[in-house]
Backbone as CSV, one residue per row, in Angstrom:
resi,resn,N_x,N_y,N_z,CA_x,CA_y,CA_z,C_x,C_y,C_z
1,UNK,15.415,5.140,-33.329,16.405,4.794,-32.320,16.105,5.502,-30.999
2,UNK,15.493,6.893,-30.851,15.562,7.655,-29.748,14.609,7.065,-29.091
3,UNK,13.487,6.254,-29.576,12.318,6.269,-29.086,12.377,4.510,-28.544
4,UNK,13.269,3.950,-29.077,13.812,2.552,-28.862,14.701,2.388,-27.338
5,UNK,15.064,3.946,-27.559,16.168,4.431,-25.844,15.290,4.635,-24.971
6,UNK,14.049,5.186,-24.799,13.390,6.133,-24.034,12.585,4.804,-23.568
7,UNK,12.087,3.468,-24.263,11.385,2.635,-24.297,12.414,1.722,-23.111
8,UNK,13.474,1.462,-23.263,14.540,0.919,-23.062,15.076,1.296,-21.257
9,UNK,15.021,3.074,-21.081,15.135,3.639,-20.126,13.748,3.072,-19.478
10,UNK,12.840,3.659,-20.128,11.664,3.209,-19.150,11.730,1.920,-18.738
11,UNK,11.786,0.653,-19.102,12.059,-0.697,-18.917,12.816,-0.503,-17.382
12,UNK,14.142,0.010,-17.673,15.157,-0.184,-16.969,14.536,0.600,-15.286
13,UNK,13.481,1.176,-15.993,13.370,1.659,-14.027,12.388,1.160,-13.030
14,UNK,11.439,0.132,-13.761,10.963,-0.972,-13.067,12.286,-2.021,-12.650
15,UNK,11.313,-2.518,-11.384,11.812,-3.278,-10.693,10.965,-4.676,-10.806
16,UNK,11.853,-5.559,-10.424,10.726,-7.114,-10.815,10.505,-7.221,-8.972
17,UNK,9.196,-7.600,-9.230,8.601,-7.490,-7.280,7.920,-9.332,-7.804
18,UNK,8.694,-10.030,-8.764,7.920,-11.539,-8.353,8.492,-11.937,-7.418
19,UNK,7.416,-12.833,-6.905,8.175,-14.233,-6.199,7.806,-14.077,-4.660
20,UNK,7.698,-14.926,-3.947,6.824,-15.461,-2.686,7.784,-14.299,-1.312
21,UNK,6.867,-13.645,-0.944,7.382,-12.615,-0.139,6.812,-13.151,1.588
22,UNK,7.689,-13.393,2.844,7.259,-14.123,3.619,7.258,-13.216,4.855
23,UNK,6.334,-13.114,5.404,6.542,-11.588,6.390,7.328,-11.734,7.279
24,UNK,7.635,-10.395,7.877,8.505,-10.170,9.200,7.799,-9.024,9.932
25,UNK,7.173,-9.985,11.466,6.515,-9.073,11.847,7.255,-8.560,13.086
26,UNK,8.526,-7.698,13.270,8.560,-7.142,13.974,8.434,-5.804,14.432
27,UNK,7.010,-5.312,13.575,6.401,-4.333,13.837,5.185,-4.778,14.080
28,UNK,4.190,-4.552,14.976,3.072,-4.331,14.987,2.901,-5.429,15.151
29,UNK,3.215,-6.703,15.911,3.177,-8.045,15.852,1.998,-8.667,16.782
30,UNK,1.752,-8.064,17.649,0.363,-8.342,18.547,-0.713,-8.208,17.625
31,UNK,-1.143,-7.020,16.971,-2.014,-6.829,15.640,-2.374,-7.682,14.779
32,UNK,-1.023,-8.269,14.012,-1.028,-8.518,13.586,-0.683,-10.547,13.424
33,UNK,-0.453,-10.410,14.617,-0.561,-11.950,15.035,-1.666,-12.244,15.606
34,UNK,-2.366,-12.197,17.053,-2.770,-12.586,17.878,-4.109,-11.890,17.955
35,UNK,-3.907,-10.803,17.473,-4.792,-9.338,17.406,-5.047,-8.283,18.307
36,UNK,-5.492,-7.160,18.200,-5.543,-6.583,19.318,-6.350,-6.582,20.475
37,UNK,-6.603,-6.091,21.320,-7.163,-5.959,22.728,-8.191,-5.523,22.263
38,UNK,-9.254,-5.372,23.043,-10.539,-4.846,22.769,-10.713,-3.575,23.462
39,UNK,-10.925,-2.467,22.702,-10.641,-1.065,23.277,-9.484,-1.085,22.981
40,UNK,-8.361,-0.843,22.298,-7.307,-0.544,22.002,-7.378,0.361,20.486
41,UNK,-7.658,1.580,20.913,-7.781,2.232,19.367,-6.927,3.439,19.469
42,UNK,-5.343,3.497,20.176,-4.123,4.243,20.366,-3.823,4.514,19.046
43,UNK,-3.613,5.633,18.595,-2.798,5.481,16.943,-3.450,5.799,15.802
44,UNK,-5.198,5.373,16.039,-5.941,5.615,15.248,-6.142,6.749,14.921
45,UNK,-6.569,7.487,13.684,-7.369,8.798,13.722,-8.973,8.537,13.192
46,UNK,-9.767,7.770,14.477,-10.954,7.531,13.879,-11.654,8.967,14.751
47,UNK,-12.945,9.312,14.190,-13.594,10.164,14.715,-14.431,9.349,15.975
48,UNK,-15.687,10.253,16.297,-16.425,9.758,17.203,-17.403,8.515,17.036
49,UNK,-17.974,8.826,15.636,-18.759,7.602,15.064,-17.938,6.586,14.706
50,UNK,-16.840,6.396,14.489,-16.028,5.277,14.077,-15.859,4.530,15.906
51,UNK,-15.508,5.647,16.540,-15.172,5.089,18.164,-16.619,4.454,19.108
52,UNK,-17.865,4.723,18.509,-18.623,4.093,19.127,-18.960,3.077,18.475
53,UNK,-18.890,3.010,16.700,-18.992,1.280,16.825,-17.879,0.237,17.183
54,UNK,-17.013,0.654,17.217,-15.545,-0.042,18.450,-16.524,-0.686,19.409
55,UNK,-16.586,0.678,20.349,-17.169,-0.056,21.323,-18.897,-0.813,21.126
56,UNK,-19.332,-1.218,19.980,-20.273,-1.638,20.032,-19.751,-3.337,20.016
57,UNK,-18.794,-3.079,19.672,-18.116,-4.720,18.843,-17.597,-5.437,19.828
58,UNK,-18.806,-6.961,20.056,-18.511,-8.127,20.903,-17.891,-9.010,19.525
59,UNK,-16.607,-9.582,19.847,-15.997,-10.295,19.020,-16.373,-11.870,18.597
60,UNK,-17.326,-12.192,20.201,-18.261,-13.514,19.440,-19.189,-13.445,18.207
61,UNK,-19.146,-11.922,17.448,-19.900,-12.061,16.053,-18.748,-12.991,15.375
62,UNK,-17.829,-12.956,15.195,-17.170,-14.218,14.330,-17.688,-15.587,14.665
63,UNK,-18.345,-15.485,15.450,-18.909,-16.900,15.525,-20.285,-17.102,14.040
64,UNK,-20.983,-15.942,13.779,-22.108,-16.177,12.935,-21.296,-16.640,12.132
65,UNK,-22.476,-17.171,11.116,-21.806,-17.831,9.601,-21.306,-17.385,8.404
66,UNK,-21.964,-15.825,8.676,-21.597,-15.027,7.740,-20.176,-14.352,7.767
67,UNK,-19.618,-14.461,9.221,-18.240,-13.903,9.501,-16.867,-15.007,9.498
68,UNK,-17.664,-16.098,9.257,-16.789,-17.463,9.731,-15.351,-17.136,8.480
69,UNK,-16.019,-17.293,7.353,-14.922,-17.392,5.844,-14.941,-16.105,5.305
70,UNK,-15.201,-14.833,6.729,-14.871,-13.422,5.289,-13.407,-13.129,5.533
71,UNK,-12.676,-12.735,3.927,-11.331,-12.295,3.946,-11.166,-11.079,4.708
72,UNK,-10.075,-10.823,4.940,-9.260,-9.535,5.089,-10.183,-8.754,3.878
73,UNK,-9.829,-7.682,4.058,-10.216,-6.774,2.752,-8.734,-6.341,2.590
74,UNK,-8.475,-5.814,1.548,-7.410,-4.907,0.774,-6.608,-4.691,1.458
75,UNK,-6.786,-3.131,2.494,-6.097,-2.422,2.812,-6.029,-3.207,4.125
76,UNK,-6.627,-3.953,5.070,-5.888,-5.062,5.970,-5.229,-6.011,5.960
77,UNK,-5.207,-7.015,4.268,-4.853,-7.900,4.269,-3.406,-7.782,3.592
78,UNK,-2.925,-6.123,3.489,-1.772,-5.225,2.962,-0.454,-5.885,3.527
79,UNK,-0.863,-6.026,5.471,-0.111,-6.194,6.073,-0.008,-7.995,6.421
80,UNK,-0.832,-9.037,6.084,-0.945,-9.931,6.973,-0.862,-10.978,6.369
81,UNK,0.264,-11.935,6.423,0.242,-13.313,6.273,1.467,-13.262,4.896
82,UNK,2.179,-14.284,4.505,2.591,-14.062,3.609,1.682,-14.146,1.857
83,UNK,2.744,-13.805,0.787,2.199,-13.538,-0.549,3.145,-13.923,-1.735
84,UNK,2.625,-14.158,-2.620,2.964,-14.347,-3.618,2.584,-13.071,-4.670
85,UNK,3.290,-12.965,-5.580,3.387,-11.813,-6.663,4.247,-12.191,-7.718
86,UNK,3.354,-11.892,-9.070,3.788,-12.020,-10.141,3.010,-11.723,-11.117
87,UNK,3.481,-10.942,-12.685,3.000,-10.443,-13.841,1.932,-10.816,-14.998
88,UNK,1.498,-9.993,-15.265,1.036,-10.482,-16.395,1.368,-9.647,-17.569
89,UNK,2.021,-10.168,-18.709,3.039,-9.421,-19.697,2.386,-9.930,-20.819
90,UNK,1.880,-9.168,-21.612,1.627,-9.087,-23.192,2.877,-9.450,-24.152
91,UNK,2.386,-10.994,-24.715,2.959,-11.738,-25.601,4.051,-10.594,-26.740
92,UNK,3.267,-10.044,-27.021,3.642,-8.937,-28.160,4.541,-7.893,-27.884
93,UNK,4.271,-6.896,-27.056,5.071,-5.705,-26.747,6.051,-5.547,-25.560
94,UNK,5.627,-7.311,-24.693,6.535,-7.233,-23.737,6.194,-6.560,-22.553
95,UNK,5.538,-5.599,-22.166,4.409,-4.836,-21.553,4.400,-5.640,-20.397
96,UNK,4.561,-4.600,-18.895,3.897,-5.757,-17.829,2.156,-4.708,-17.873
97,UNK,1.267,-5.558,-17.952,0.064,-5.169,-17.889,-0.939,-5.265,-16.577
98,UNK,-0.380,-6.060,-16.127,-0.968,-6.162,-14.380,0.117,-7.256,-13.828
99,UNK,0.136,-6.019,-12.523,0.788,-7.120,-11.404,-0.537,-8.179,-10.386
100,UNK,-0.103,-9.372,-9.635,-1.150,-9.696,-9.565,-0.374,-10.300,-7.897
101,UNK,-1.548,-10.442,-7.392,-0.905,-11.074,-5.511,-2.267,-12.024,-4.995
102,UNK,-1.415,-13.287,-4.553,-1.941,-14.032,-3.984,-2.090,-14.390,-2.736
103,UNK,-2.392,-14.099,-1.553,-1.842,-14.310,0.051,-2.636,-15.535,0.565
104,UNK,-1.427,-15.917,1.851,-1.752,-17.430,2.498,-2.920,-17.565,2.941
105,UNK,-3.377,-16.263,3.942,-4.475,-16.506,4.800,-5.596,-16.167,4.024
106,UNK,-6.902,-16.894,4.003,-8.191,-16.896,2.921,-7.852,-16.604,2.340
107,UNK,-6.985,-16.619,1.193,-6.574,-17.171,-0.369,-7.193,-16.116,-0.899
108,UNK,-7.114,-14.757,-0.556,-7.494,-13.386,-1.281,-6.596,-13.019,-2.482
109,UNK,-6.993,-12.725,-3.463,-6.054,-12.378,-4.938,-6.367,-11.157,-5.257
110,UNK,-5.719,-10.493,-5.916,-5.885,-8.659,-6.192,-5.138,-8.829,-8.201
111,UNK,-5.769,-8.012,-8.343,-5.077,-7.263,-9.835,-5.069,-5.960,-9.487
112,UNK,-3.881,-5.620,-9.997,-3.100,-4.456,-10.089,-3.058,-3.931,-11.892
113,UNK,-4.184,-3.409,-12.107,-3.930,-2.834,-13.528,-2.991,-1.837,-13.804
114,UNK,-1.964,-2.487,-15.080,-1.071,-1.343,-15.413,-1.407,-0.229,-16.582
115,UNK,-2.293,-0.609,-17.359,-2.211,-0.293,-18.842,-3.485,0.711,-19.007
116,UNK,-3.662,1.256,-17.940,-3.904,2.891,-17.590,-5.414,2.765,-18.153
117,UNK,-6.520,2.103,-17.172,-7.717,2.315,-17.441,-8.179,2.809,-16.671
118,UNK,-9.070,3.114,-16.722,-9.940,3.999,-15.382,-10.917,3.483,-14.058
119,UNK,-10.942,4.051,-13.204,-11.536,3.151,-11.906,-13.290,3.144,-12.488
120,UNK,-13.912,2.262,-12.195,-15.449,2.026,-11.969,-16.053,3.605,-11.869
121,UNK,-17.229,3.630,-11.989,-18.164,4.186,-11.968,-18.455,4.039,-10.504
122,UNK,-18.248,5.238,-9.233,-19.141,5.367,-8.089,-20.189,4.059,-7.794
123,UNK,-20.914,4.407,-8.948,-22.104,3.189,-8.414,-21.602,1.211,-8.664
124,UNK,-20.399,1.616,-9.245,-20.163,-0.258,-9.314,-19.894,-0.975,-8.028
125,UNK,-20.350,-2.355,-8.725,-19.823,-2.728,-7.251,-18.901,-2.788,-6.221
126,UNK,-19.012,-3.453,-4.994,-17.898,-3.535,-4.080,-17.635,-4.771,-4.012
127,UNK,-16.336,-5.007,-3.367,-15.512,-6.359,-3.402,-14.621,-6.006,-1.932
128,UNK,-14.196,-7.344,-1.369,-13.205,-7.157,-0.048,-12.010,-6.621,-1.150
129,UNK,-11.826,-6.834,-2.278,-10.340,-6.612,-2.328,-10.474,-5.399,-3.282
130,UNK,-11.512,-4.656,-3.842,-11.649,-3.502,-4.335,-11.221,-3.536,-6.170
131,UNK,-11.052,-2.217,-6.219,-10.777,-2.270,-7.913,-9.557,-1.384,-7.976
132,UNK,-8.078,-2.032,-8.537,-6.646,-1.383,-8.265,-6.192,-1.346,-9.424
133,UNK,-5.370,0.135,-9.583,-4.530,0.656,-10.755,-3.119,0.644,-10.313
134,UNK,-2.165,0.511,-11.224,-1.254,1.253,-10.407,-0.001,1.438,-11.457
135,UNK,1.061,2.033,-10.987,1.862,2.649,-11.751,3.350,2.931,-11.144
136,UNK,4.619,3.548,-11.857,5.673,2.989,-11.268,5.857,4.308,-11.251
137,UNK,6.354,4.863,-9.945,7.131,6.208,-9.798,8.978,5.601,-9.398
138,UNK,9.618,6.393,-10.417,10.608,5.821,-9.858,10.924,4.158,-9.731
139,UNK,11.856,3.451,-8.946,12.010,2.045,-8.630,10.530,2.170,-7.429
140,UNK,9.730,2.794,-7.535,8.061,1.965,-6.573,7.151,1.848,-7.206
141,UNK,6.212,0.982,-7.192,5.346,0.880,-7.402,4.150,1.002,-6.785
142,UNK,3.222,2.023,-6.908,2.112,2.998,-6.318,0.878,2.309,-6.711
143,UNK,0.015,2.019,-6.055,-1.243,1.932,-6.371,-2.574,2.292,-5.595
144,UNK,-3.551,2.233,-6.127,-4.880,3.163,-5.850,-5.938,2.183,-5.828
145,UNK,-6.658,1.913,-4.797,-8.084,0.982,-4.681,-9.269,1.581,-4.320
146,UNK,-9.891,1.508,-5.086,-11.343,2.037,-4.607,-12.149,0.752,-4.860
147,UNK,-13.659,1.413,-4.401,-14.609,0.004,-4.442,-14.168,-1.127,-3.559
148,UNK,-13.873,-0.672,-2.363,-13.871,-1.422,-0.997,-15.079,-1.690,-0.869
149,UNK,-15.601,-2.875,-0.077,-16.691,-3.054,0.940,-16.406,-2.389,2.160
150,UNK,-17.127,-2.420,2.966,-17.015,-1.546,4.431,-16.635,-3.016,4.837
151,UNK,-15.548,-2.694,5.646,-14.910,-3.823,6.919,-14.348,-3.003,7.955
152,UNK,-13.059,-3.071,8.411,-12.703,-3.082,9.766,-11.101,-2.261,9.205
153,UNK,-10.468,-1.149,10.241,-9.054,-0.803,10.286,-8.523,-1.782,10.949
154,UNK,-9.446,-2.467,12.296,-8.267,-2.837,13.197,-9.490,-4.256,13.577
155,UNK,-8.810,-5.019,13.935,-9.755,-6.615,14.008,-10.417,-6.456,15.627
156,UNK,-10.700,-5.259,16.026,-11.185,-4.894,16.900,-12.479,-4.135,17.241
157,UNK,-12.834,-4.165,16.031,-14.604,-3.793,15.706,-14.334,-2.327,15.180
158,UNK,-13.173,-1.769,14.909,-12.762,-0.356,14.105,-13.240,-0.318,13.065
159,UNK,-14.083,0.215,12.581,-14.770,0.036,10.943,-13.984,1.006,10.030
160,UNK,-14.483,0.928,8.706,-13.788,1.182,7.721,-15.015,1.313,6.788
161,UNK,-15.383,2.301,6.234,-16.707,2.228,5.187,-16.381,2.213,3.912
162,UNK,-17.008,1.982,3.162,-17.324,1.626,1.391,-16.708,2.701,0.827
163,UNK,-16.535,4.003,1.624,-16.200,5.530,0.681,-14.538,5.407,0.810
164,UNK,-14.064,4.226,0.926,-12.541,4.424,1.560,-11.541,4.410,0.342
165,UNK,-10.365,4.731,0.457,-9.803,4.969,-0.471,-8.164,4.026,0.194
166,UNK,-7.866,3.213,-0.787,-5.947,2.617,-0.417,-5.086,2.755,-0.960
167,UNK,-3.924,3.829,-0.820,-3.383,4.074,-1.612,-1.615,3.097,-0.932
168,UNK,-1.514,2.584,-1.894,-0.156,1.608,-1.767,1.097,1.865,-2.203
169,UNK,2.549,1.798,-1.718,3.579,1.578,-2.279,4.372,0.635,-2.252
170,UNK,4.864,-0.077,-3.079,5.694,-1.674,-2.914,7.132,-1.112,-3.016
171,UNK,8.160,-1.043,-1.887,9.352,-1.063,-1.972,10.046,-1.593,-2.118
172,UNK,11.383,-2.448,-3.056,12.194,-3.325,-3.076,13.487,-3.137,-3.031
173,UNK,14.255,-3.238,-2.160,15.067,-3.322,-1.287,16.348,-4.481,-1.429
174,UNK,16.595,-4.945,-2.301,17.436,-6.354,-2.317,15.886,-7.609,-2.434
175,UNK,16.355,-8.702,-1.602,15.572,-9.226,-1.043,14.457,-8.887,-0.086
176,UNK,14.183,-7.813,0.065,13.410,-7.289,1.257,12.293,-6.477,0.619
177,UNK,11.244,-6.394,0.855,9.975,-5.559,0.536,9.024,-4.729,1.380
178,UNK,9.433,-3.560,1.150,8.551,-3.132,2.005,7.070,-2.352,1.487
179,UNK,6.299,-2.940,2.393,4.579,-2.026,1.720,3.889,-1.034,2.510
180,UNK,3.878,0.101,2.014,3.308,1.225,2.424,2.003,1.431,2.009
181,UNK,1.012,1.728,3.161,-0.338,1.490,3.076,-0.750,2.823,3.882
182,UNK,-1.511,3.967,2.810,-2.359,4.990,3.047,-4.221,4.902,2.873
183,UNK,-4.619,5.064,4.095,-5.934,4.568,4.036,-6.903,5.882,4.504
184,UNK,-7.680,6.435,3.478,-8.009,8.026,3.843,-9.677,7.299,3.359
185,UNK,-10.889,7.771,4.511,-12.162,7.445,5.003,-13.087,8.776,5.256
186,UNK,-13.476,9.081,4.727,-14.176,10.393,4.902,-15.318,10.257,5.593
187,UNK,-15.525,8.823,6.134,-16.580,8.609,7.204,-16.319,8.792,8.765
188,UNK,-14.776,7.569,8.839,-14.415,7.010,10.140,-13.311,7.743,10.289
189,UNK,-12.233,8.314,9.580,-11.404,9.161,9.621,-11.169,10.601,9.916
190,UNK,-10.334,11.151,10.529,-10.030,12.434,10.377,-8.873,12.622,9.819
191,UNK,-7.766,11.841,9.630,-7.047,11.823,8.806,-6.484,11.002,8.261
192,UNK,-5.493,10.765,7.415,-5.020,9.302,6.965,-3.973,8.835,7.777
193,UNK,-4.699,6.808,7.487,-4.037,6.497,8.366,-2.568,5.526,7.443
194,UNK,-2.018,5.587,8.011,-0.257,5.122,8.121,-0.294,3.869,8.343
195,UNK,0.297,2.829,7.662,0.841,1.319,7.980,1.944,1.107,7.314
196,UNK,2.602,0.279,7.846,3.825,0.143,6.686,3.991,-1.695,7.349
197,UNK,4.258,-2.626,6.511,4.542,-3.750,6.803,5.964,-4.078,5.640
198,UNK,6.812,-4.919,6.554,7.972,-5.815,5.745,7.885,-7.105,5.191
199,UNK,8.305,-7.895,4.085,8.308,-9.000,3.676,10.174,-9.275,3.504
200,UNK,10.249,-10.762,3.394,11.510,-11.306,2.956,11.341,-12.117,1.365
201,UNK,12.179,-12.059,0.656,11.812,-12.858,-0.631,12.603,-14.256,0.302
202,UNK,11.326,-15.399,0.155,11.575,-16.987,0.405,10.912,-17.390,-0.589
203,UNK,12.261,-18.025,-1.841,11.111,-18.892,-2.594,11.278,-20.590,-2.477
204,UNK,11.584,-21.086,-1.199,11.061,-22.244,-0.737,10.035,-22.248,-0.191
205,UNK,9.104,-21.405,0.130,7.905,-21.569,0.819,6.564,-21.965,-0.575
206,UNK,5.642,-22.339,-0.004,4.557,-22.925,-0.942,3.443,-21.896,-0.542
207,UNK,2.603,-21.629,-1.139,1.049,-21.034,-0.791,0.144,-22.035,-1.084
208,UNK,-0.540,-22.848,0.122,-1.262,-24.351,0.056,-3.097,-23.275,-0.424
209,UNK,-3.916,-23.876,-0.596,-5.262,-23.497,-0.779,-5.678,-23.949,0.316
210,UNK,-6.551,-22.771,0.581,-7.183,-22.545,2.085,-8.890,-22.593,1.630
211,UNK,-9.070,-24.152,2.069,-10.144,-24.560,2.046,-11.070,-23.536,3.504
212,UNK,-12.546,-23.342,3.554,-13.016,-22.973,4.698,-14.524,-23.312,4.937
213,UNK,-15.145,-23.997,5.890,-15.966,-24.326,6.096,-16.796,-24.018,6.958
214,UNK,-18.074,-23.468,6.606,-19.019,-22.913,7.667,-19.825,-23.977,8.944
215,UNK,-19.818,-23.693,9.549,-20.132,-24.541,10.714,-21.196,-23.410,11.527
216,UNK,-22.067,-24.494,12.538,-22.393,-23.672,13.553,-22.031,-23.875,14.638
217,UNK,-21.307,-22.643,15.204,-20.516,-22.518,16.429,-20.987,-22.594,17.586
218,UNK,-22.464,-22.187,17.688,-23.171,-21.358,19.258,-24.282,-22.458,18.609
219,UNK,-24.735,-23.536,18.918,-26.335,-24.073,18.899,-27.363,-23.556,19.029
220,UNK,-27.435,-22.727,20.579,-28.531,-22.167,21.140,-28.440,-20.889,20.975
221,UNK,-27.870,-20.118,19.958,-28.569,-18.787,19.346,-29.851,-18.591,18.952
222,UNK,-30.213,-17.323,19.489,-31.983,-17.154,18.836,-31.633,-16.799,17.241
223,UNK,-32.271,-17.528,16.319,-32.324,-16.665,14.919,-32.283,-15.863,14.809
224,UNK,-31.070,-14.787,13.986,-31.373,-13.785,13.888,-30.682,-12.780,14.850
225,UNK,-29.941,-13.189,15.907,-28.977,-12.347,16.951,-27.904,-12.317,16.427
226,UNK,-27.232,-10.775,16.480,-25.879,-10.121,16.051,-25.579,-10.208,17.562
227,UNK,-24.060,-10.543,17.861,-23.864,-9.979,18.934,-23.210,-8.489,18.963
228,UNK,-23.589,-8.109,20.247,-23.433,-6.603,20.071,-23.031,-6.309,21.776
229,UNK,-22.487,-4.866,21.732,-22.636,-4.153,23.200,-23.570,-3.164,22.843
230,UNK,-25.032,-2.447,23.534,-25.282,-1.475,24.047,-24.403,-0.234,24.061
231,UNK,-24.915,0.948,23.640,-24.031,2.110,24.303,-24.074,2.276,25.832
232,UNK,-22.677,1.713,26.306,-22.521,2.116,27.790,-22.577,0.772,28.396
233,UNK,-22.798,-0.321,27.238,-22.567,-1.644,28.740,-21.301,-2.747,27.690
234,UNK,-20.403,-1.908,27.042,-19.006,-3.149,27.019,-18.649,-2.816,28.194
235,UNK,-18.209,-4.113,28.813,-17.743,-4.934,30.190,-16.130,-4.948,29.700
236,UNK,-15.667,-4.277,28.671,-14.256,-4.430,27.937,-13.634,-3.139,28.319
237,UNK,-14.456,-1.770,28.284,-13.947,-0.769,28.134,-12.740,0.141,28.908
238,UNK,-12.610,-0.424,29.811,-11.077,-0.117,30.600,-10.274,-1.261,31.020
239,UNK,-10.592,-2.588,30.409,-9.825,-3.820,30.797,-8.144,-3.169,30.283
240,UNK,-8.154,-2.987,28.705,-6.768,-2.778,28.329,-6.167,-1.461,28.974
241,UNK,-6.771,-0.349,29.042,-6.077,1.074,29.748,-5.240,0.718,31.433
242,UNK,-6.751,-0.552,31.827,-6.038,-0.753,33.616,-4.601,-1.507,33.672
243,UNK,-4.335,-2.598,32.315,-3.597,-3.608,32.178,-2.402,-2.630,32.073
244,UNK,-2.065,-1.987,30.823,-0.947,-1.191,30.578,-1.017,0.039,30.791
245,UNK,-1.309,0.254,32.271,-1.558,1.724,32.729,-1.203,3.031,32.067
246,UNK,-2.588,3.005,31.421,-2.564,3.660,29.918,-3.588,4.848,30.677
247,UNK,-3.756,6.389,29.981,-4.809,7.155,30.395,-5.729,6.795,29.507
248,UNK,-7.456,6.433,30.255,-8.540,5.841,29.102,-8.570,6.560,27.845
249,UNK,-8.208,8.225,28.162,-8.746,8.721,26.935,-7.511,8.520,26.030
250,UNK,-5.971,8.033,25.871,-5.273,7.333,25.028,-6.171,6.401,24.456
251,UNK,-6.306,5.230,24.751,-6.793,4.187,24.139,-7.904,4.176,23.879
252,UNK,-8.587,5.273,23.719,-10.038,5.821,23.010,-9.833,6.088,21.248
253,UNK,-7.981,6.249,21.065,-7.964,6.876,20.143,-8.054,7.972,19.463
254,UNK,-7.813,8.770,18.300,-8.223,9.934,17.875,-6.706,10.048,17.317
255,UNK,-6.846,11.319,16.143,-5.955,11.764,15.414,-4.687,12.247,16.602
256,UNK,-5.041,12.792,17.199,-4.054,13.785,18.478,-3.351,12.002,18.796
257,UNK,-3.782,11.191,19.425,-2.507,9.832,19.813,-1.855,9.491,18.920
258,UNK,-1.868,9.916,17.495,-0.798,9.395,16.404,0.718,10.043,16.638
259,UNK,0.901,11.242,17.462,1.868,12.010,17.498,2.917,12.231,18.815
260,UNK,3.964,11.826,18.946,4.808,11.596,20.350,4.319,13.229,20.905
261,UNK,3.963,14.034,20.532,3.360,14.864,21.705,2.472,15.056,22.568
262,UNK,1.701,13.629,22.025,0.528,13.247,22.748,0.428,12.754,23.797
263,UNK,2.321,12.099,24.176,3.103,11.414,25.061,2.648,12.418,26.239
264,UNK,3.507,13.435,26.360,3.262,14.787,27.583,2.138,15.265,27.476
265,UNK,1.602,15.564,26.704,-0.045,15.637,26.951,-0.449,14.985,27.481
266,UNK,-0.485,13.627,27.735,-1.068,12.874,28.463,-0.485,12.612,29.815
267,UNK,0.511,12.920,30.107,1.153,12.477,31.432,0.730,13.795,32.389
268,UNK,0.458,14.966,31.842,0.525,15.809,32.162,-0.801,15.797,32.845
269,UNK,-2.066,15.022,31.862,-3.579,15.179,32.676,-3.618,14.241,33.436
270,UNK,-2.367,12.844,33.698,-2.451,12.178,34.442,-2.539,12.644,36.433
């Protein structure tokens, strides 16, 4: 009987997170709509090598073929587009054994293992959407991704390398969800970075399949050209600082702009 209670309690402190979650972006909505500015790396805590391939990044590389149909990875696609979520429960014990998520934009899917196995081996492979455990503290649900591919923090040529780590929390709220996204980089980072995005539960909405087709965009490319900037010739690099009369070295980024004291610090060298 005691062990029938304890089974019973545990049950009772999960939360059910199914069902089609539809975002609300009134945070971070330029980002995450439209995207950001080029040179806009306020907020970030990337180091110096993370800040010069920023500025290496001409955004007509989405034109190659290889960039045309790549997903979000993981810890970007945390925040973007709506999702679907729902279980996978063992016939027998009743057990949720993985949670699982489907999102609108490039039709990226994740497993969320519950039933406590262990991450890959260092040397396994990589995937945009990585290899995820996770587990319930309390009414949240926490999870851990490793085995990222190297992509991007910010759709602004901000990289993100293979050594990265995502650590997640799913909040549920009534109808409301919120996801907390810790992203710690021992390459591009100096410290971890912070996201938090909201969803609404809508279950009239549909998730259609997102067909995608490679094309060639640019005809007269030479074979074989990445586009790129030179160190020292983006033609971008104070467009956004002049627009929202920003000090350049704000929108350079770094751990120090994550913090409202960075506010008077900066007005001060103005």
């Amino acid at each position: 009987m005691a062990a029938l209670g304890l089974a019973a309690s545990s049950a009772l402190a999960e939360v059910d997170l199914s069902g089609l979650w539809a975002e609300r972006r009134h945070e971070d909505q330029p980002e995450r709509g439209p995207g950001p500015s080029l040179v806009e790396y306020e907020g970030l805590p990337i180091n110096e090598s993370a800040r010069q391939v920023g500025l290496a990044y001409d955004p007509s590389i989405l034109t190659l073929e290889e960039f045309q149909c790549r997903p979000h990875p993981a810890d970007y696609g945390s925040r973007h587009s709506q999702f679907r979520m729902w279980k996978d429960v063992d016939s027998v014990t009743q057990e949720v054994v993985a949670w699982r998520t489907r999102r609108e934009w490039q039709a990226p899917e994740r497993t969320f293992y519950m039933d406590g196995r262990a991450h890959p081996p260092v040397f396994a492979g990589h995937s945009w959407q990585g290899f995820t455990t996770a587990r319930w503290e309390g009414d949240v649900l926490s999870a851990e991704t490793t085995h990222l591919k190297m992509s991007y923090l910010r759709r602004n040529g901000i990289p993100r390398s293979d050594l990265a780590t995502l650590s997640e929390h799913y909040i549920r709220h009534g109808n409301y969800l919120t996801v907390v996204a810790v992203i710690r980089d021992p390459v591009y980072l100096t410290e971890p970075m912070i996201r938090s995005s909201d969803y609404a539960l809508d279950m009239r909405r549909t998730i259609a399949p997102y067909p995608c087709d490679i094309v060639v965009e640019i005809a007269d490319r030479k074979p074989g050209y990445v586009p790129h900037y030179l160190p020292g010739r983006n033609p971008f690099l104070t467009e956004y600082a002049q627009q929202h009369k920003l000090p350049q070295d704000a929108v350079l980024g770094g751990a120090q702009t994550m913090y409202p004291e960075y506010i008077e610090a900066a007005r001060g060298a103005r």
